[in-house]
C-alpha atoms as one frame of an Amber mdcrd trajectory, in Angstrom:
protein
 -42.890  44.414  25.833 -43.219  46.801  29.319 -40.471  46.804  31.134 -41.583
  44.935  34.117 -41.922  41.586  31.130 -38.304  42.433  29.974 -37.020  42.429
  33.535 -38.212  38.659  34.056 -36.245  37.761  31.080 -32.419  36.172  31.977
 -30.062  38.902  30.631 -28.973  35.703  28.030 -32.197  36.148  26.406 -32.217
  39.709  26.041 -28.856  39.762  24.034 -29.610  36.655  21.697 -32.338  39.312
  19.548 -28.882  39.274  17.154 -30.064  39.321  13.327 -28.796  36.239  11.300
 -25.535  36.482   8.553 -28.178  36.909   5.982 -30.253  39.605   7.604 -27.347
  41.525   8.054 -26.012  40.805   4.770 -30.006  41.685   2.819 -29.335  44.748
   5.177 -26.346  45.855   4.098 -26.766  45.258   0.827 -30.044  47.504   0.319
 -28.401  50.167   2.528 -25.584  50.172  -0.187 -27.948  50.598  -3.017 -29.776
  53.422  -1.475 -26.250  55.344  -0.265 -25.087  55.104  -3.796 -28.300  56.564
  -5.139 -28.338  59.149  -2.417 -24.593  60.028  -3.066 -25.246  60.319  -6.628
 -28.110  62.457  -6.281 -25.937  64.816  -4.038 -23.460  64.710  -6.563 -26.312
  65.950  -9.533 -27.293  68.657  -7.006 -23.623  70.323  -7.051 -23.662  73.964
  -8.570 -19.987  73.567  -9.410 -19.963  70.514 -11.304 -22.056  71.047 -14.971
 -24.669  68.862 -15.992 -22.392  66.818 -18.911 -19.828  65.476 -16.291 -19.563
  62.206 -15.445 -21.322  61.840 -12.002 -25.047  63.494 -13.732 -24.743  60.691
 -16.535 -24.183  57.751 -13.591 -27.236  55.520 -12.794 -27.845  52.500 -10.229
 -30.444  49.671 -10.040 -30.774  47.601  -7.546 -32.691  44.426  -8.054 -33.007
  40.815  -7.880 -32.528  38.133 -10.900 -34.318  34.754 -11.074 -31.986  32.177
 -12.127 -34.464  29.067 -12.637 -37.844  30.423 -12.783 -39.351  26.750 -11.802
 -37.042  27.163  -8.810 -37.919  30.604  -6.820 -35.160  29.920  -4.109 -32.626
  30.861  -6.488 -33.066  34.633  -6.838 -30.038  36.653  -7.103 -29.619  40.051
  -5.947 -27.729  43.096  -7.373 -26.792  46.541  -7.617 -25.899  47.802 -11.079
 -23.690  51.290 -11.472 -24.113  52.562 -14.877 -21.000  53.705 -15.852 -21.594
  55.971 -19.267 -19.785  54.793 -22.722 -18.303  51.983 -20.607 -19.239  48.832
 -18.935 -20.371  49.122 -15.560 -20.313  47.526 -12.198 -22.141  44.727 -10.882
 -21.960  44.240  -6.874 -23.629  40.493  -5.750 -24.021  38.619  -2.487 -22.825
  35.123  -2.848 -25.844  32.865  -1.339 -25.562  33.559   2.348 -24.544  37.469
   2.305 -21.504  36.846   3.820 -18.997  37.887   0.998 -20.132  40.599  -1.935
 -18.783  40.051  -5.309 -17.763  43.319  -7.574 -17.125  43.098 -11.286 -17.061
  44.582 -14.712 -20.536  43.846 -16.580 -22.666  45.346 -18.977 -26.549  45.127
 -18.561 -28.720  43.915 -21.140 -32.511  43.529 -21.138 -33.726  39.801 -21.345
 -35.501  39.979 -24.960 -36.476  36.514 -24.491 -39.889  35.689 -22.571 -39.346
  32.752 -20.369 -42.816  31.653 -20.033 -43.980  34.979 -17.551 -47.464  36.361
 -19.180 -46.704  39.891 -17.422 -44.170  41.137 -20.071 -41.697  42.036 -17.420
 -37.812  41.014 -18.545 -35.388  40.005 -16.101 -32.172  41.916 -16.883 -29.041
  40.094 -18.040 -25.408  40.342 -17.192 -22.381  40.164 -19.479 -19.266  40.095
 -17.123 -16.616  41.837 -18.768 -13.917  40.377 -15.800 -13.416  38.148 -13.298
 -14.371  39.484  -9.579 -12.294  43.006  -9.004 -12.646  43.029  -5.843 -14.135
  40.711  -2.843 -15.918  42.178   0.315 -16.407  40.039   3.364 -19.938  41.349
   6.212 -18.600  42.186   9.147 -21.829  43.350  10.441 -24.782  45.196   9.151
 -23.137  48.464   8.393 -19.742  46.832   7.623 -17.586  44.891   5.320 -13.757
  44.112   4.889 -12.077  44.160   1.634 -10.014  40.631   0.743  -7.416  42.642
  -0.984  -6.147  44.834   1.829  -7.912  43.952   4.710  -9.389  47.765   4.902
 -12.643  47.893   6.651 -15.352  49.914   5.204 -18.546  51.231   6.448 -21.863
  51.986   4.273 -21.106  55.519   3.207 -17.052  54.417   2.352 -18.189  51.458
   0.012 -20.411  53.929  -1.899 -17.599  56.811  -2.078 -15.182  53.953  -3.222
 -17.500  52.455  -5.417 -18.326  55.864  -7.370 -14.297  57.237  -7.129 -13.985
  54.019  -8.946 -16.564  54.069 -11.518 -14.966  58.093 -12.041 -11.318  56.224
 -12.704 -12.945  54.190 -15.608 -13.842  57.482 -17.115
């Protein structure tokens, strides 16, 4: 749009461009996953810390989980943290993005072929507790935490998350 187009515009419908709860929410939510990969890998890439710690055995997937496969609407998304001789966590978005779930889960590969010809399992989930901890969006790049009302941006979920996973060590 050149600028003499966006200067027609009423300033009202310049500002109402804002992304939905969801958007926002499918933002967040992949930025998360790729933060925690990217903070793990800087972790790996430490001199200092040897190669049989804790943080070079950690792994996260990030995916999504058909729950009826008639129905494709209901596809769940994750983010797994592989937590090494221990259960892990699972982070989820309810429906709408507006509040993330974290609990204590094992993941399993579906052995079971529900009717797909391609061979490809969907993962499976055994929650090992009730939700730990509850995250409301604020906006794209932040949430609040239910339990102490402490707001926390992209990078401090992902430092929280893995300082976390370390504890269960």
């Amino acid at each position: 749009m050149d600028l003499m187009k966006l200067w027609s515009h009423s300033k009202q419908e310049i500002f109402n461009i804002e992304q939905t709860i969801p958007e926002k929410g499918k933002k967040f939510f992949s930025e998360l996953g790729k933060q925690l990969e990217k903070d793990i890998q800087f972790l790996k890439t430490q001199k200092d810390l040897e190669k049989n710690l804790f943080f070079h055995q950690l792994k996260v997937s990030c995916g999504s989980i058909e729950l009826d496969p008639q129905n494709k609407e209901l596809i769940k998304d994750y983010i797994f943290i592989y937590i090494p001789g221990d259960a892990g966590f699972l982070i989820e978005p309810n429906q709408t993005y507006e509040n993330f779930y974290l609990f204590r889960a094992t993941k399993l590969i579906q052995q079971v072929d529900l009717g797909k010809s391609d061979g490809n399992y969907s993962p499976l989930f055994i929650l090992k507790s009730g939700v730990v901890e509850e995250f409301t969006l604020l906006d794209d790049n932040y949430i609040r935490v239910i339990g102490n009302n402490k707001t926390l941006s992209i990078k401090q979920t992902s430092e929280m998350l893995l300082l976390l996973a370390d504890s269960m060590q």
